[in-house]
C-alpha positions as CSV (number, residue, x, y, z in Angstrom):
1,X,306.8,35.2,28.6
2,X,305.5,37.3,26.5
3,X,306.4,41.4,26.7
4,X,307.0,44.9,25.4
5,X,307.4,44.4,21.3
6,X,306.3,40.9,21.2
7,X,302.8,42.1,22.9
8,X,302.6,45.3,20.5
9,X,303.1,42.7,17.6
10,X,300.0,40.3,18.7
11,X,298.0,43.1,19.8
12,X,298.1,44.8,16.5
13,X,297.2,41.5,14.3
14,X,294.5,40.8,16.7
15,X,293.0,44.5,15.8
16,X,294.1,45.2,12.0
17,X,294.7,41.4,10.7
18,X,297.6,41.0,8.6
19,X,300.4,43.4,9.3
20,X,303.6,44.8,7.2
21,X,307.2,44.8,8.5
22,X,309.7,46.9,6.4
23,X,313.3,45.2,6.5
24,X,316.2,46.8,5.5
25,X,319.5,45.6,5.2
26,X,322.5,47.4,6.9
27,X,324.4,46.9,3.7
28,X,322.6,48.4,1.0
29,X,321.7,51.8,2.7
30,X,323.1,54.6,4.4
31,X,321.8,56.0,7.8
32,X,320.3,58.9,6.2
33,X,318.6,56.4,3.4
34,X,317.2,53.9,6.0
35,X,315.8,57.0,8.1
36,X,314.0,58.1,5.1
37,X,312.6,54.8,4.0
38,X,311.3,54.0,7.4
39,X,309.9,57.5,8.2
40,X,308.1,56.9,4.8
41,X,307.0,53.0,5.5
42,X,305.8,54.2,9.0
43,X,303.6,57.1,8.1
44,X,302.1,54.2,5.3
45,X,301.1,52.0,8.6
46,X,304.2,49.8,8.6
47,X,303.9,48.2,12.0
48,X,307.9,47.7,12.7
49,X,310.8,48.2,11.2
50,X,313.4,44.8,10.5
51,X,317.4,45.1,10.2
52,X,319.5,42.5,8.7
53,X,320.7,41.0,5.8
54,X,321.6,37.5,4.6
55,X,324.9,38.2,3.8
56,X,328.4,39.5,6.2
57,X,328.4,43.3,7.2
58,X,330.5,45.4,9.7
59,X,329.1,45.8,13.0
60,X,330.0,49.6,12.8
61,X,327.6,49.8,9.6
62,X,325.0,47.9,11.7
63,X,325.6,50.3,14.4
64,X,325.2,53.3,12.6
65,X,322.0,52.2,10.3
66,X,320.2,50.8,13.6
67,X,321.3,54.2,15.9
68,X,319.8,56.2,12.7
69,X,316.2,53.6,12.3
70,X,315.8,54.2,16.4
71,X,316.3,58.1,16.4
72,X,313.7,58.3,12.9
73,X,310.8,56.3,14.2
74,X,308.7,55.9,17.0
75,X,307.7,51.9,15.5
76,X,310.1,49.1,16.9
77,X,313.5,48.2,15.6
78,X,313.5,44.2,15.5
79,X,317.1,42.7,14.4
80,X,317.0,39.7,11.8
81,X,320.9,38.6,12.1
82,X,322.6,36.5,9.9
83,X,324.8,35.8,12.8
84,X,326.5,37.4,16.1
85,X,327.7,40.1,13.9
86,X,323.6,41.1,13.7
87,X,323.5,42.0,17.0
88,X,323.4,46.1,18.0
89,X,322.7,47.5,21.3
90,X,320.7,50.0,18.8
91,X,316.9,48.3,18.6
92,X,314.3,47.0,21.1
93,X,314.0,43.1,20.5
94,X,315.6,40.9,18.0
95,X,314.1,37.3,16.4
96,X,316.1,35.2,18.0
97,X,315.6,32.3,15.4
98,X,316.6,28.8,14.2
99,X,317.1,28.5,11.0
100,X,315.5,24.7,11.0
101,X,315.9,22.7,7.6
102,X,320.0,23.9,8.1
103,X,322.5,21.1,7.4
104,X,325.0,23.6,9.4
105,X,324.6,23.5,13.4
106,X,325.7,26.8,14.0
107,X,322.6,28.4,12.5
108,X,320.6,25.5,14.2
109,X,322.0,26.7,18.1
110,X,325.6,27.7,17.8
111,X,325.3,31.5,16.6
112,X,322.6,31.4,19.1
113,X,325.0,30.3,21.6
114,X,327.2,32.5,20.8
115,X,324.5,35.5,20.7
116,X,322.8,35.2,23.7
117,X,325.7,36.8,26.1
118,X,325.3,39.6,24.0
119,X,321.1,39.8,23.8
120,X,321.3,39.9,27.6
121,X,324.2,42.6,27.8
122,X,322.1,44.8,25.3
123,X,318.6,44.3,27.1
124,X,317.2,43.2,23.7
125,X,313.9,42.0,23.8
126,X,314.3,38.2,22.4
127,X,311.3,36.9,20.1
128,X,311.6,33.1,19.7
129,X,311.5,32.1,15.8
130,X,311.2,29.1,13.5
131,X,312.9,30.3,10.1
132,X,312.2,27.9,7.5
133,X,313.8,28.0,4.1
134,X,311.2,27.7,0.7
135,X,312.3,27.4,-2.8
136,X,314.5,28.9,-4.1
137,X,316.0,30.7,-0.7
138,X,318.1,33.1,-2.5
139,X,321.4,33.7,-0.5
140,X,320.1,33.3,2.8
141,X,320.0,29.6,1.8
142,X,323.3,29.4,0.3
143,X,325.1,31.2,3.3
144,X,322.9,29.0,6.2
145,X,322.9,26.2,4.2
146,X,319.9,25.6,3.8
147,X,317.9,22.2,2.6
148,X,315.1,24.0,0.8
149,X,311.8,23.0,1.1
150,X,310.4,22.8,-2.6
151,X,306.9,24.8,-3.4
152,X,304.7,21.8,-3.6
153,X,306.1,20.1,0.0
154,X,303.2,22.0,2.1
155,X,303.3,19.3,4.2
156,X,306.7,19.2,4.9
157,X,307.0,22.7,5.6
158,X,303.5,22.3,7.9
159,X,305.8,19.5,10.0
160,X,308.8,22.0,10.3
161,X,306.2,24.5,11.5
162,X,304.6,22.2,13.9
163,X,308.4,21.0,15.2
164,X,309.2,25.0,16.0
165,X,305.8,24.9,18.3
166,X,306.9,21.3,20.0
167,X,310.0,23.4,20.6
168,X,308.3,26.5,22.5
169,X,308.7,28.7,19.8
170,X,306.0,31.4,19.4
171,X,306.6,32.6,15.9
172,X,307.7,30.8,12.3
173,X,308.9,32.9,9.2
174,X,308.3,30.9,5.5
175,X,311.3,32.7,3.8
176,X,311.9,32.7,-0.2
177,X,314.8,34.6,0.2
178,X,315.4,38.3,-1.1
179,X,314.8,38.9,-4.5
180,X,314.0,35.7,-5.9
181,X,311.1,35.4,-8.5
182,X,308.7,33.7,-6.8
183,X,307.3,34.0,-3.2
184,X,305.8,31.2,-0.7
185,X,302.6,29.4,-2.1
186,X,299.8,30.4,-1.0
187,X,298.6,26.5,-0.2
188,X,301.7,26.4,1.7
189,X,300.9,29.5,4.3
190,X,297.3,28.0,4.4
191,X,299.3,24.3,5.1
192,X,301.2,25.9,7.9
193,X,298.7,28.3,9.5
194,X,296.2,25.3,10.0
195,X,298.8,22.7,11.6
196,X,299.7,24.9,14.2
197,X,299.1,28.1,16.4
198,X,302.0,29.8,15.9
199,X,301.8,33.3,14.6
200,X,302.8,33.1,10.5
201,X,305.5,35.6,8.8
202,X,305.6,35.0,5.2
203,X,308.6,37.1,3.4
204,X,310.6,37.2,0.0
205,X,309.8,37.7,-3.9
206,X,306.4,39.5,-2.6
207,X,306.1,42.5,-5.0
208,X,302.6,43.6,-5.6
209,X,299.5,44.9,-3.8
210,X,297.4,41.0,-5.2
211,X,300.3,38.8,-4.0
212,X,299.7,40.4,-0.7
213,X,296.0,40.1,-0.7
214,X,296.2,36.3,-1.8
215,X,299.0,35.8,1.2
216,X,297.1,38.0,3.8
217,X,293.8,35.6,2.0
218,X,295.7,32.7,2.9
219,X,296.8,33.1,6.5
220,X,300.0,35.3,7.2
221,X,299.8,37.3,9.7
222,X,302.8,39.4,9.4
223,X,304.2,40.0,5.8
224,X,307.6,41.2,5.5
225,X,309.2,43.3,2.5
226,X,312.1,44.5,1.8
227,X,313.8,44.7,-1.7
228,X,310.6,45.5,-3.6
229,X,310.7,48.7,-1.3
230,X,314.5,49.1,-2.5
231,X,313.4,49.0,-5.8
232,X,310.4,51.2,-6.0
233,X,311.6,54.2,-3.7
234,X,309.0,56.4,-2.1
235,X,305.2,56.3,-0.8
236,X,303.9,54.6,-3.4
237,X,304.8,51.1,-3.5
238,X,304.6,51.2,0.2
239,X,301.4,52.2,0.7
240,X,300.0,49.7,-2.3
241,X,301.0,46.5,-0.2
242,X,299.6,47.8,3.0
243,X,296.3,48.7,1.7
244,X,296.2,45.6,0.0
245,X,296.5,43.7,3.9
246,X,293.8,45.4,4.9
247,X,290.2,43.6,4.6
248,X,291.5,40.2,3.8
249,X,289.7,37.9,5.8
250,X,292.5,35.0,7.0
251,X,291.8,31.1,6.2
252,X,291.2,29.2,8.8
């Protein structure tokens, strides 16, 4: 069943392609910082706006970032938790995700589980998501214990992929984790996007306007960014790796 944010989403790559999500993490901004940095990423043509973080944060931080995010923008407000503790009454839908190559079953289905009472109380929209952890994975594989998949196993992450559609799921995310040098190949986006039908996030070490172009080039069709845009504060940067998405025509 597809509905409100999910069928914005689609509807938007079908028109424009490749599209940019912003994600900021509860923990490293303020309310009044986040509002700023998604009233800026918006205006650039950032098509929704991601909160969450790999690591633990207080659920009255989340609160008060999220409540801030929804009364700045007009763009959707999609959680990413790390765990129940991600979960706000303040956004429209949330990725409710698997984190697949885990060795830990409570980021396989028991935070899930656990979270679901709580995406039902809210009225969050849930978005059904294969997250698959590449390279280096940064914290998020530390803290979901991840069994990376090394940058030369397209393959392996193309069965992953093609598990998460077996399984019903509508979206998978190739994550390198936050920060780290190097972001998913681009062989391994073009592996992924031709062994199944899902629709492709691609997200982590993405810095520049050419490594979006080549990912964009090679399949993605949503492109999420996060600490480059913490780094590089202001119009700018943003506005560099969403006019680099646009006119890339996808492999197929």
């Amino acid at each position: 069943m597809v509905i409100a944010v999910e069928k914005y989403l689609l509807e938007k790559i079908e028109k424009e392609g490749t599209i940019h999500m912003t994600l900021i993490d509860p923990e490293k901004v303020s309310p009044s910082s986040a509002s700023q940095l998604a009233t800026e990423a918006e205006a650039c043509g950032t098509a929704a706006i991601m909160v969450g973080g790999s690591t633990s944060f207080s659920t009255s931080d989340l609160d008060a970032v999220a409540k801030a995010l929804k009364e700045s923008v007009k763009i959707p407000i999609i959680l990413f938790p790390n765990g129940v503790t991600g979960i706000t009454k303040y956004a429209d839908a949330i990725w409710f995700m698997s984190l697949l190559n885990s060795s830990d079953p409570y980021f396989l289905v028991g935070a899930q589980v656990m979270g679901a009472p709580l995406v039902k109380k809210y009225c969050l929209e849930p978005i059904p998501l294969g997250y698959i952890i590449v390279g280096e994975g940064g914290a998020v594989s530390v803290v979901g214990k991840a069994v990376p998949i090394t940058y030369n196993e397209k393959e392996r992450a193309a069965d992953y992929a093609l598990a998460a559609e077996c399984f019903g799921m509508r979206f998978v995310y190739l994550e390198a984790g936050s920060g780290v040098r190097q972001h998913v190949p681009t062989e391994m986006v073009q592996a992924v996007k031709r062994a199944t039908h899902l629709t492709l996030i691609v997200g982590g070490g993405i810095r520049t306007g050419e490594q979006v172009k080549k990912i964009a080039k090679a399949g993605a069709d949503i492109i999420v960014t996060g600490t480059v845009l913490e780094e590089n504060k202001g119009l700018h940067k943003i506005k560099e790796l969403i006019d680099s998405m646009k006119g890339s025509k996808k492999a197929h």
